[in-house]
PDBQT receptor file of N, H, CA, C and O in Angstrom, charges set to zero:
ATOM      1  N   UNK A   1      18.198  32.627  12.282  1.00  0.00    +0.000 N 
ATOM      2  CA  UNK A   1      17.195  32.181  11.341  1.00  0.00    +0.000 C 
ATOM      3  C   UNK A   1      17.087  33.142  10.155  1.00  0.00    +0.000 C 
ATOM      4  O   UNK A   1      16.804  32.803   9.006  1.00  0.00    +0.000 OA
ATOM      5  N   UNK A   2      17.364  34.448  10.600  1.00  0.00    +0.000 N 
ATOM      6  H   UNK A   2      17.594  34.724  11.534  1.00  0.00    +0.000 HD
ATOM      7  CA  UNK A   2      17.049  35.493   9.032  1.00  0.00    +0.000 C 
ATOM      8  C   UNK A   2      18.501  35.338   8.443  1.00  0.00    +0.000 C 
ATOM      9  O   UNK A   2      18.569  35.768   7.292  1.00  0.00    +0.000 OA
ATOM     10  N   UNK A   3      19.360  34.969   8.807  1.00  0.00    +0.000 N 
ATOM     11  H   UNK A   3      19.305  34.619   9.742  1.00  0.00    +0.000 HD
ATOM     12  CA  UNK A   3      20.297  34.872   7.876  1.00  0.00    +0.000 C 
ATOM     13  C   UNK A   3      20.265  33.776   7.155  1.00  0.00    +0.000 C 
ATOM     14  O   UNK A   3      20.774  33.782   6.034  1.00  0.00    +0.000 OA
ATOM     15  N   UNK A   4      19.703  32.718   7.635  1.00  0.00    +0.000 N 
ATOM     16  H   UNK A   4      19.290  32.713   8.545  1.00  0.00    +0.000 HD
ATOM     17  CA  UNK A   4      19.939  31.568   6.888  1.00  0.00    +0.000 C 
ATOM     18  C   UNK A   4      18.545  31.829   5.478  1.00  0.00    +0.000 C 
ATOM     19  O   UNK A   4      18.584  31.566   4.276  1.00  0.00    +0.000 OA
ATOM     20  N   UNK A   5      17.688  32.307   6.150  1.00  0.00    +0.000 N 
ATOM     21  H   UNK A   5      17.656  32.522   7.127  1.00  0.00    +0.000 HD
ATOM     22  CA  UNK A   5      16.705  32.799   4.989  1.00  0.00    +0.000 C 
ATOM     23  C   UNK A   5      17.482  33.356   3.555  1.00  0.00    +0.000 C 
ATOM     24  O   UNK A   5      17.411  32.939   2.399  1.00  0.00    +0.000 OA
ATOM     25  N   UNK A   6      18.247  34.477   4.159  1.00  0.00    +0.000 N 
ATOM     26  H   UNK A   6      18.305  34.816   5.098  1.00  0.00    +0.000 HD
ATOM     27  CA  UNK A   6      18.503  35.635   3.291  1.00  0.00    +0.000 C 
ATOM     28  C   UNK A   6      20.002  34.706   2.000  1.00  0.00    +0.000 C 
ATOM     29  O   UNK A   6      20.309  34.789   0.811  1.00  0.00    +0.000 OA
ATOM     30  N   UNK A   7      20.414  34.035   3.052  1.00  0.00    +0.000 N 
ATOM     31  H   UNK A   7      20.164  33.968   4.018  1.00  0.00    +0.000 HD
ATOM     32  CA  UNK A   7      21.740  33.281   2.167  1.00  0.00    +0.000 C 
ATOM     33  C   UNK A   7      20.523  32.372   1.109  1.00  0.00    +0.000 C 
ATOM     34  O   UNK A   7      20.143  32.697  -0.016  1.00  0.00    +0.000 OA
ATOM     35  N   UNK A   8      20.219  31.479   1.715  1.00  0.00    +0.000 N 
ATOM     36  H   UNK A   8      20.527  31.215   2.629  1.00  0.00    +0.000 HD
ATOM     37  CA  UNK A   8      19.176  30.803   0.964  1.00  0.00    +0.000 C 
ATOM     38  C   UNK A   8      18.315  31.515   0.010  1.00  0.00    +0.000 C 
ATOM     39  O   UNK A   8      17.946  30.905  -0.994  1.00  0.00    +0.000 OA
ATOM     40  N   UNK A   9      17.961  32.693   0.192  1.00  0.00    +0.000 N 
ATOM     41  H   UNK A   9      18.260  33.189   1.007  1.00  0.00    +0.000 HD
ATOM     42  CA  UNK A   9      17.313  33.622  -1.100  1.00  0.00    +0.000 C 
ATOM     43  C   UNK A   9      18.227  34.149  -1.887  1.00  0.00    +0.000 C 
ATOM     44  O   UNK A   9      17.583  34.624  -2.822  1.00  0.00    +0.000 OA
ATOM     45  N   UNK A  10      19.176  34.317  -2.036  1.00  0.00    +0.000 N 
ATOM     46  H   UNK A  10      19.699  33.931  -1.276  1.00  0.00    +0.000 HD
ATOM     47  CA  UNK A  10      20.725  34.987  -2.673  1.00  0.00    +0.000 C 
ATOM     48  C   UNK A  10      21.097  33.900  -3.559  1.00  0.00    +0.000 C 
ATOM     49  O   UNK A  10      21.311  34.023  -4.766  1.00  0.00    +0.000 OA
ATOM     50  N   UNK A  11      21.166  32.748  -2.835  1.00  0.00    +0.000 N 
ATOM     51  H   UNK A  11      20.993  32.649  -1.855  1.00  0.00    +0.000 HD
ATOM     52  CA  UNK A  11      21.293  31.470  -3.170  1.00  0.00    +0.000 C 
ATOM     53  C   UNK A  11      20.525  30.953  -4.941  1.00  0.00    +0.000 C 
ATOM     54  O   UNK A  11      20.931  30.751  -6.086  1.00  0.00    +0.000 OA
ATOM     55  N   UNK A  12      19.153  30.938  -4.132  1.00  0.00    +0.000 N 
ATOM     56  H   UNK A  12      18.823  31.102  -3.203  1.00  0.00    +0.000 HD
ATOM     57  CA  UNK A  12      18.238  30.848  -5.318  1.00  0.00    +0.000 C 
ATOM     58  C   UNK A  12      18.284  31.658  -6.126  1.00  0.00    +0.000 C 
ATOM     59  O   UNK A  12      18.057  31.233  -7.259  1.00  0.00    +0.000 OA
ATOM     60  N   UNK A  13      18.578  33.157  -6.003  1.00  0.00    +0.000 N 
ATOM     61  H   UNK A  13      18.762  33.502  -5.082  1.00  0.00    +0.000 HD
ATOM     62  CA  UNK A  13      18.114  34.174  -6.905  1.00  0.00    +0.000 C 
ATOM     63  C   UNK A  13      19.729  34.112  -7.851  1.00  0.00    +0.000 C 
ATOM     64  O   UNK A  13      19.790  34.712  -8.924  1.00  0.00    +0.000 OA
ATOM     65  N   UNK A  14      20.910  33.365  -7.336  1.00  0.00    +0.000 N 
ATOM     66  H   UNK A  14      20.860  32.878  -6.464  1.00  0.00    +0.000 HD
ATOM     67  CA  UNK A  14      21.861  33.157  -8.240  1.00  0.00    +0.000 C 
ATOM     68  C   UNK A  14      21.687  31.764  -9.190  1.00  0.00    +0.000 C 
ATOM     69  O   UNK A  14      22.309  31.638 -10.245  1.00  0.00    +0.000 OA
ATOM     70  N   UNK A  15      21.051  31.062  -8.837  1.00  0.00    +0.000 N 
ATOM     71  H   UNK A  15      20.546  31.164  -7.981  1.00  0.00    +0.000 HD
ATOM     72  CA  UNK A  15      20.775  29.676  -9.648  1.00  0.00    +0.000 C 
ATOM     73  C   UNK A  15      19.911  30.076 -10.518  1.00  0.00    +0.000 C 
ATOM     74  O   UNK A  15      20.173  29.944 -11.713  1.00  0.00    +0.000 OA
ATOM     75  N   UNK A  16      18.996  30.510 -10.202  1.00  0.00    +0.000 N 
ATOM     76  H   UNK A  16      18.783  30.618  -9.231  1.00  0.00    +0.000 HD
ATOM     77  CA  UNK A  16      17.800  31.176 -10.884  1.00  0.00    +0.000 C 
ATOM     78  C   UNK A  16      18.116  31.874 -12.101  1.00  0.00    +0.000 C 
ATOM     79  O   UNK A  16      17.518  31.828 -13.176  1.00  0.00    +0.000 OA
ATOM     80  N   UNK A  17      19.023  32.453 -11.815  1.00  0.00    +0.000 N 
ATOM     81  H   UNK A  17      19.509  32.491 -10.942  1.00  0.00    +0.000 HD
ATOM     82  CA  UNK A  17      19.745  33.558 -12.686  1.00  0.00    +0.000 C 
ATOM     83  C   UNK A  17      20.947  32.739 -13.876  1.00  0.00    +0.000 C 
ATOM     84  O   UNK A  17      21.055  32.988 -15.076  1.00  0.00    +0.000 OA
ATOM     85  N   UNK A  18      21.643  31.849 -13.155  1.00  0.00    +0.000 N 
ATOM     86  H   UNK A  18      21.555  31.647 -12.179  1.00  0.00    +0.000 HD
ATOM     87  CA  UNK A  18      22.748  31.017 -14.193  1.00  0.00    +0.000 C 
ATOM     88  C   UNK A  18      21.505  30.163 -15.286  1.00  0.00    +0.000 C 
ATOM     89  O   UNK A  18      21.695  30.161 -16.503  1.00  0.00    +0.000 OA
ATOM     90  N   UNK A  19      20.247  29.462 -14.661  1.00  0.00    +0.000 N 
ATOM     91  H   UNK A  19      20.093  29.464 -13.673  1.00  0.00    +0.000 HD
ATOM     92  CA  UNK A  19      19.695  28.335 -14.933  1.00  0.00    +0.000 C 
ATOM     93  C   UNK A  19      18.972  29.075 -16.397  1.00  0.00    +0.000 C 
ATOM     94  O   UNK A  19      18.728  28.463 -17.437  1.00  0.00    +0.000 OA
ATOM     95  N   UNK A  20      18.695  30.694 -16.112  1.00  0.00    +0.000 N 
ATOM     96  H   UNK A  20      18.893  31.191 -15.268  1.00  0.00    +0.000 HD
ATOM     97  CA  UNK A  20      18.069  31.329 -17.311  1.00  0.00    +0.000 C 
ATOM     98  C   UNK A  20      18.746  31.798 -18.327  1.00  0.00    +0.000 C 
ATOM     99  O   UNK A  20      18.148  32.535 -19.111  1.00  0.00    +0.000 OA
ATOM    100  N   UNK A  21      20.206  31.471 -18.563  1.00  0.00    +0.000 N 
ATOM    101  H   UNK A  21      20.692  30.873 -17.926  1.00  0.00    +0.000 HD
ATOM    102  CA  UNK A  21      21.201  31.854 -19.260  1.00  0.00    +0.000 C 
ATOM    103  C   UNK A  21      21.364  33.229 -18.533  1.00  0.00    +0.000 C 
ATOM    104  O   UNK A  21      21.205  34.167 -19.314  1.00  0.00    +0.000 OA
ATOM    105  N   UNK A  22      21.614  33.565 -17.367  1.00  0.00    +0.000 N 
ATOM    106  H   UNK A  22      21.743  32.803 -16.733  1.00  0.00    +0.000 HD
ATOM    107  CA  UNK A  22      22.149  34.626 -17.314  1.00  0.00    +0.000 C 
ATOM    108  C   UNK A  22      21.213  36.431 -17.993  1.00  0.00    +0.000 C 
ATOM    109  O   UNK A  22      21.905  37.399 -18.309  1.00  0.00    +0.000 OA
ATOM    110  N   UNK A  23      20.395  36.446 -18.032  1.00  0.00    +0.000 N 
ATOM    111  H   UNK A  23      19.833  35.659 -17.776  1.00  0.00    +0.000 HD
ATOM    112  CA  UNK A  23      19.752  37.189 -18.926  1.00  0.00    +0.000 C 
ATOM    113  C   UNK A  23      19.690  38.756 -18.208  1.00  0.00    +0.000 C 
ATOM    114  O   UNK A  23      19.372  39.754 -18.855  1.00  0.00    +0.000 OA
ATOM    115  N   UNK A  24      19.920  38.770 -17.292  1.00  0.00    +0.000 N 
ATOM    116  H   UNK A  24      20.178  37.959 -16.767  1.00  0.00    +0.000 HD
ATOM    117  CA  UNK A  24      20.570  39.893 -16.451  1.00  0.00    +0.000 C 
ATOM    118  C   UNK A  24      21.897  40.065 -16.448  1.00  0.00    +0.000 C 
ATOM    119  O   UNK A  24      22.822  39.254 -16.494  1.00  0.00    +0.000 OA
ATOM    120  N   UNK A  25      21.864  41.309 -16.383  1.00  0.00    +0.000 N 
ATOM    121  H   UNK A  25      21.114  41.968 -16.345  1.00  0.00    +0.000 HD
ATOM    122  CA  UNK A  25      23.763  41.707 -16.423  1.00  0.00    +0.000 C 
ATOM    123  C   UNK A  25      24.318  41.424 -14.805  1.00  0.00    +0.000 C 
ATOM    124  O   UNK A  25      23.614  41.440 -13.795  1.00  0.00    +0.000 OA
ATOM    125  N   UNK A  26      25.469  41.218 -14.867  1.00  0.00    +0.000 N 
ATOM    126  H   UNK A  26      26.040  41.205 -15.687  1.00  0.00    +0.000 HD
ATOM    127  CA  UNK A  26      25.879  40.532 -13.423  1.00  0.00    +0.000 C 
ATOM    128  C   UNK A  26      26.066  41.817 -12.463  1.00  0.00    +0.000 C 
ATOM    129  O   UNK A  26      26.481  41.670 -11.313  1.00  0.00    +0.000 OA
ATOM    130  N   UNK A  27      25.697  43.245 -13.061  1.00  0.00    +0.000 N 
ATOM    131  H   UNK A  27      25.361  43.364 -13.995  1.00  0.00    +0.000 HD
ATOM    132  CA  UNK A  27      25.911  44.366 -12.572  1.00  0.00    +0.000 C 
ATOM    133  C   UNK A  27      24.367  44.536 -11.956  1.00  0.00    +0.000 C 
ATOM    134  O   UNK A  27      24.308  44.979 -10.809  1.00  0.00    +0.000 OA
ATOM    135  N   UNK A  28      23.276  44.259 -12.545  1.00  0.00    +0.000 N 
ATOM    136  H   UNK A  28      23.324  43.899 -13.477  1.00  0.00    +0.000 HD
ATOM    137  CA  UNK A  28      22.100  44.426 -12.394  1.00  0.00    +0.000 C 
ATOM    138  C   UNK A  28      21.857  43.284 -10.848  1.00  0.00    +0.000 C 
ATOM    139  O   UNK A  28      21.501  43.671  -9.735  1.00  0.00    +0.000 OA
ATOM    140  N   UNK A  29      22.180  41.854 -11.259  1.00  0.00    +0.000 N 
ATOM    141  H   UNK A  29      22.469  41.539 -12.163  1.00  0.00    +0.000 HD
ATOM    142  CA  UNK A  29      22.450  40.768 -10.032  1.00  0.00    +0.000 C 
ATOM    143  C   UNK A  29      23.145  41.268  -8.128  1.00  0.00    +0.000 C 
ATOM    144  O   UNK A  29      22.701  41.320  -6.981  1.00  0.00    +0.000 OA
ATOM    145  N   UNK A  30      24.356  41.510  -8.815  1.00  0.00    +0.000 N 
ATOM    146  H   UNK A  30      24.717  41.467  -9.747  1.00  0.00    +0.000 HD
ATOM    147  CA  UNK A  30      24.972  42.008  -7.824  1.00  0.00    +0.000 C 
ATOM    148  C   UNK A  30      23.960  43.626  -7.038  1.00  0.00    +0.000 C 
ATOM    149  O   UNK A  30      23.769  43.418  -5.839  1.00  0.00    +0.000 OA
ATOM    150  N   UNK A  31      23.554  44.588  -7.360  1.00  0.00    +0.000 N 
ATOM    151  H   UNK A  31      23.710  44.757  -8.334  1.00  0.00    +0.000 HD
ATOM    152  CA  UNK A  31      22.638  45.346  -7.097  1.00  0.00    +0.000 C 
ATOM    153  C   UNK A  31      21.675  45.136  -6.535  1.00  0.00    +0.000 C 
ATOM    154  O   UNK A  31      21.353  45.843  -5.580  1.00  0.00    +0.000 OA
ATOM    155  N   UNK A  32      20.804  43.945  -7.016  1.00  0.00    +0.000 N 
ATOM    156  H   UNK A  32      21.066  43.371  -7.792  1.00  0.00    +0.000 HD
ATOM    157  CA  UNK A  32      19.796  43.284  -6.023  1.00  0.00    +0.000 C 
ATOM    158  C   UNK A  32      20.173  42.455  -5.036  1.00  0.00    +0.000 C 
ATOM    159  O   UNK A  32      19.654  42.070  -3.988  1.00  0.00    +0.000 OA
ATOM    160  N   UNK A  33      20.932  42.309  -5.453  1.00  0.00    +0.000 N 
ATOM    161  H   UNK A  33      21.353  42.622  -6.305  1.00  0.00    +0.000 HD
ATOM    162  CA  UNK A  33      21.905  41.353  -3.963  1.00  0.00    +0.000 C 
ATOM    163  C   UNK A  33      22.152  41.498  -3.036  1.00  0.00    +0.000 C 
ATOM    164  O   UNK A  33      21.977  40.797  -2.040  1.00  0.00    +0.000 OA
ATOM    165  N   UNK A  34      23.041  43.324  -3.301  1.00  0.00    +0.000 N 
ATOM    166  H   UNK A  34      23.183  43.893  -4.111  1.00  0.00    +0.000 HD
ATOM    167  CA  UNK A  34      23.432  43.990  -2.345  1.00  0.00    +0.000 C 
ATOM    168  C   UNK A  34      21.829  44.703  -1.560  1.00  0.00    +0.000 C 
ATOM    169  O   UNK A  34      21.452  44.471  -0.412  1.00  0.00    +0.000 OA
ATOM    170  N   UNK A  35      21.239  45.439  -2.419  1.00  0.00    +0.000 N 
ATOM    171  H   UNK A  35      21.545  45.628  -3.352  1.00  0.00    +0.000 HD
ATOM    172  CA  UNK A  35      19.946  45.535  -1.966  1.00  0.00    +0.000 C 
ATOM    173  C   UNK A  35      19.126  45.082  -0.967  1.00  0.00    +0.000 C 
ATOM    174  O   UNK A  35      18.642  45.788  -0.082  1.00  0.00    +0.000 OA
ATOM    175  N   UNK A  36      18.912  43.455  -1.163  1.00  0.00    +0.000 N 
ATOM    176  H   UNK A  36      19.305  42.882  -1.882  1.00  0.00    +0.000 HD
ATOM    177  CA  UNK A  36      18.452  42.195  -0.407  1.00  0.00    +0.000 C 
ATOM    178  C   UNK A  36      18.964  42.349   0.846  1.00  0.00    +0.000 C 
ATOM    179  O   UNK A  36      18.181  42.424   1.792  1.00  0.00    +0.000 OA
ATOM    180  N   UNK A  37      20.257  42.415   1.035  1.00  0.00    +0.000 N 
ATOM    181  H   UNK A  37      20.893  42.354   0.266  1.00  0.00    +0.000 HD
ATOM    182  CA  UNK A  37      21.010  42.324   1.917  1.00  0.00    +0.000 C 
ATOM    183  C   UNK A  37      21.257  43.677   2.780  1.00  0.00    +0.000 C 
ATOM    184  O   UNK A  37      21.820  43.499   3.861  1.00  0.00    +0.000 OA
ATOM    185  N   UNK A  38      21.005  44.631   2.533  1.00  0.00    +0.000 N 
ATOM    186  H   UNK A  38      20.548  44.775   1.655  1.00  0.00    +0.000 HD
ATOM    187  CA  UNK A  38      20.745  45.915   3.269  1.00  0.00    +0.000 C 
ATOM    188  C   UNK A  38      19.936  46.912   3.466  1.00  0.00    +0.000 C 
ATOM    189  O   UNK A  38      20.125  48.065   3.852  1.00  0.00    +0.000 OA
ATOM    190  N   UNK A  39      18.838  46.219   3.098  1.00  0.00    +0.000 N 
ATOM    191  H   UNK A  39      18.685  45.282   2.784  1.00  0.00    +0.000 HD
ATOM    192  CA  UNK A  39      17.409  46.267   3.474  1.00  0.00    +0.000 C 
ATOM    193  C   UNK A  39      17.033  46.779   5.164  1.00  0.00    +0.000 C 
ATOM    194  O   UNK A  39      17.533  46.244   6.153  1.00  0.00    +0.000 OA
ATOM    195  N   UNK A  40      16.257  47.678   5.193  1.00  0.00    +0.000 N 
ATOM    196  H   UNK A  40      15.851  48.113   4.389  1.00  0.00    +0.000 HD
ATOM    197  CA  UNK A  40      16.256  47.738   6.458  1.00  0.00    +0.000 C 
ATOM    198  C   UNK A  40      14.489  46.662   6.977  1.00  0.00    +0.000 C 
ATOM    199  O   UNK A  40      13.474  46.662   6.281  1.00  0.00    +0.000 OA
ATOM    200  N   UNK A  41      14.625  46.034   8.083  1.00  0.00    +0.000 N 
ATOM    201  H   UNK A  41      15.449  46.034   8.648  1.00  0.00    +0.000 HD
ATOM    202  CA  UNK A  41      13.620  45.104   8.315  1.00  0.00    +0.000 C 
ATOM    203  C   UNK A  41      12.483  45.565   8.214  1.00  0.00    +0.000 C 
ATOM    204  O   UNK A  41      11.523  44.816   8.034  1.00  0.00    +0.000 OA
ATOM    205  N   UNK A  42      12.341  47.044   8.321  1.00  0.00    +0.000 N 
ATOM    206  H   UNK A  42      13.121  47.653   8.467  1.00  0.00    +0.000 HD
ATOM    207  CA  UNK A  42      10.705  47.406   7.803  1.00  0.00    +0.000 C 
ATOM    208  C   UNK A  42      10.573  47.620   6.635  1.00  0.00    +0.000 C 
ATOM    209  O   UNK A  42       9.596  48.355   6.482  1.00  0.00    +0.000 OA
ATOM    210  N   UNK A  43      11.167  47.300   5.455  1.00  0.00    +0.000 N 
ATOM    211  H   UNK A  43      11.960  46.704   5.579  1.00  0.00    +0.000 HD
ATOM    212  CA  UNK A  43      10.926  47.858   4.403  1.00  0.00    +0.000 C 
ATOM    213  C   UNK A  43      10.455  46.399   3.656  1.00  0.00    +0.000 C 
ATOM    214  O   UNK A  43      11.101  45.368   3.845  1.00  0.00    +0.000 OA
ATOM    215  N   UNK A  44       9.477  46.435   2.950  1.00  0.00    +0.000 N 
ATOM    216  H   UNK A  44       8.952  47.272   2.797  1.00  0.00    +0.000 HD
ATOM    217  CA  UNK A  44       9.154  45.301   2.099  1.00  0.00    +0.000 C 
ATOM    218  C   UNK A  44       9.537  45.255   0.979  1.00  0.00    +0.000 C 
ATOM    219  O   UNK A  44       9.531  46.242   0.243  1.00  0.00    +0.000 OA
ATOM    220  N   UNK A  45      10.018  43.892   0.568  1.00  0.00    +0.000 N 
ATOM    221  H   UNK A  45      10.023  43.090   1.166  1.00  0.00    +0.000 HD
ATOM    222  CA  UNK A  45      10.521  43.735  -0.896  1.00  0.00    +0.000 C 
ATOM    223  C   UNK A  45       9.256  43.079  -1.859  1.00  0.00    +0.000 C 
ATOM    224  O   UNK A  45       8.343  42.530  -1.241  1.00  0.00    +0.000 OA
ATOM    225  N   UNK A  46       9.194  43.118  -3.141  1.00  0.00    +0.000 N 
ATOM    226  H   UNK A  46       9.936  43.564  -3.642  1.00  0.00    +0.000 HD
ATOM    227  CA  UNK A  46       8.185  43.225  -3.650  1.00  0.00    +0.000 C 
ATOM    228  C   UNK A  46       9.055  42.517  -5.236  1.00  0.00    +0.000 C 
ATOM    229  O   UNK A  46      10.098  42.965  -5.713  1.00  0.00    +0.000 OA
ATOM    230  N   UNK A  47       8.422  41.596  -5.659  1.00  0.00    +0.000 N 
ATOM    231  H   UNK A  47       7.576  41.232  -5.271  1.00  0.00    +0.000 HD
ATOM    232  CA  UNK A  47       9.222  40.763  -6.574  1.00  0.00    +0.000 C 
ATOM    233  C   UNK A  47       9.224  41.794  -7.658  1.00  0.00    +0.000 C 
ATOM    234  O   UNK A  47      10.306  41.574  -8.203  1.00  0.00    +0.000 OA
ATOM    235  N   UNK A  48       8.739  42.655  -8.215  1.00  0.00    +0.000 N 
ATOM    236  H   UNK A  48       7.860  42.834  -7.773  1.00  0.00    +0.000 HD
ATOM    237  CA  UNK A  48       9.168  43.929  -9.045  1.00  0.00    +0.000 C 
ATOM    238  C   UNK A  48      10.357  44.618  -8.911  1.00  0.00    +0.000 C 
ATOM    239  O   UNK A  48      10.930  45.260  -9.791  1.00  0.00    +0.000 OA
ATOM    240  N   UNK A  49      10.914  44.350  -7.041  1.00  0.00    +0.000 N 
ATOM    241  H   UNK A  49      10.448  43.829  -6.326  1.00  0.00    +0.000 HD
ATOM    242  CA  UNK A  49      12.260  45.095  -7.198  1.00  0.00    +0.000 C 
ATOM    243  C   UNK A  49      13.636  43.933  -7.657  1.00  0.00    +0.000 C 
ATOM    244  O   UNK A  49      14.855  44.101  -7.690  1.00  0.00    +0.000 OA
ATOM    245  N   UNK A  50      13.030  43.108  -7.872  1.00  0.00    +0.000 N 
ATOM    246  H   UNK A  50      12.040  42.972  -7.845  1.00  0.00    +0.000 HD
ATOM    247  CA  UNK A  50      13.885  42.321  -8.536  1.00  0.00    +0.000 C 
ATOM    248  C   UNK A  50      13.962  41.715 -10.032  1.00  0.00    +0.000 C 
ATOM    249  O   UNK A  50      14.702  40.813 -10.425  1.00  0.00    +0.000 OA
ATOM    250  N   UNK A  51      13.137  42.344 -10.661  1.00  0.00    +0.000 N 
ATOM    251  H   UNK A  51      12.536  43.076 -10.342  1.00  0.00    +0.000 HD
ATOM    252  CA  UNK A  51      13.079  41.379 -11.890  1.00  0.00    +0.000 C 
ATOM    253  C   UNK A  51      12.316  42.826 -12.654  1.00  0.00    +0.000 C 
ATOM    254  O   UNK A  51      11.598  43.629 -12.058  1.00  0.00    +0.000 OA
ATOM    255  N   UNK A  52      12.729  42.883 -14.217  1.00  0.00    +0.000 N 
ATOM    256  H   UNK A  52      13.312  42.230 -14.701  1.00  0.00    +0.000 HD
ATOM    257  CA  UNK A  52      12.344  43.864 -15.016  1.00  0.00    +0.000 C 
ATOM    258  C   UNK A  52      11.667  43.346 -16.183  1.00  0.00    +0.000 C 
ATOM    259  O   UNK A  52      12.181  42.690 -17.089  1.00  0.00    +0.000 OA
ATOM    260  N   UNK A  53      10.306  43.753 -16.053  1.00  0.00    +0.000 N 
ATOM    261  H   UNK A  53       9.889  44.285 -15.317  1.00  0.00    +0.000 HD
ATOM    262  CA  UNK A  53       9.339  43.301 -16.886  1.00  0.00    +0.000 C 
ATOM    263  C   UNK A  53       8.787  43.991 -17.849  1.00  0.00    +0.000 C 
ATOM    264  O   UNK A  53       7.913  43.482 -18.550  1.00  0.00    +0.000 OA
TER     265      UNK A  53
């Protein structure tokens, strides 16, 4: 079940990303990606570590 979450959030956060023209560098993308993905389960993600405002 957490994988199918985590593909499914990777998922979105790449559509998300093409659908806005891309407005992140694909270096910045890939970083949160990898991030997302090696996360340890106690650590909380917080939509600030993904997006620069």
């Amino acid at each position: 079940m957490k994988n199918e979450f985590i593909i499914s959030g990777l998922l979105g956060m790449i559509q998300d990303w093409l659908a806005q023209g891309m407005i992140y560098t694909p270096h910045f993308i890939s970083t949160k990606a990898y991030e997302l993905l090696h996360q340890k389960d106690s650590e909380k993600v917080d939509v600030s570590d993904f997006f620069v405002i």
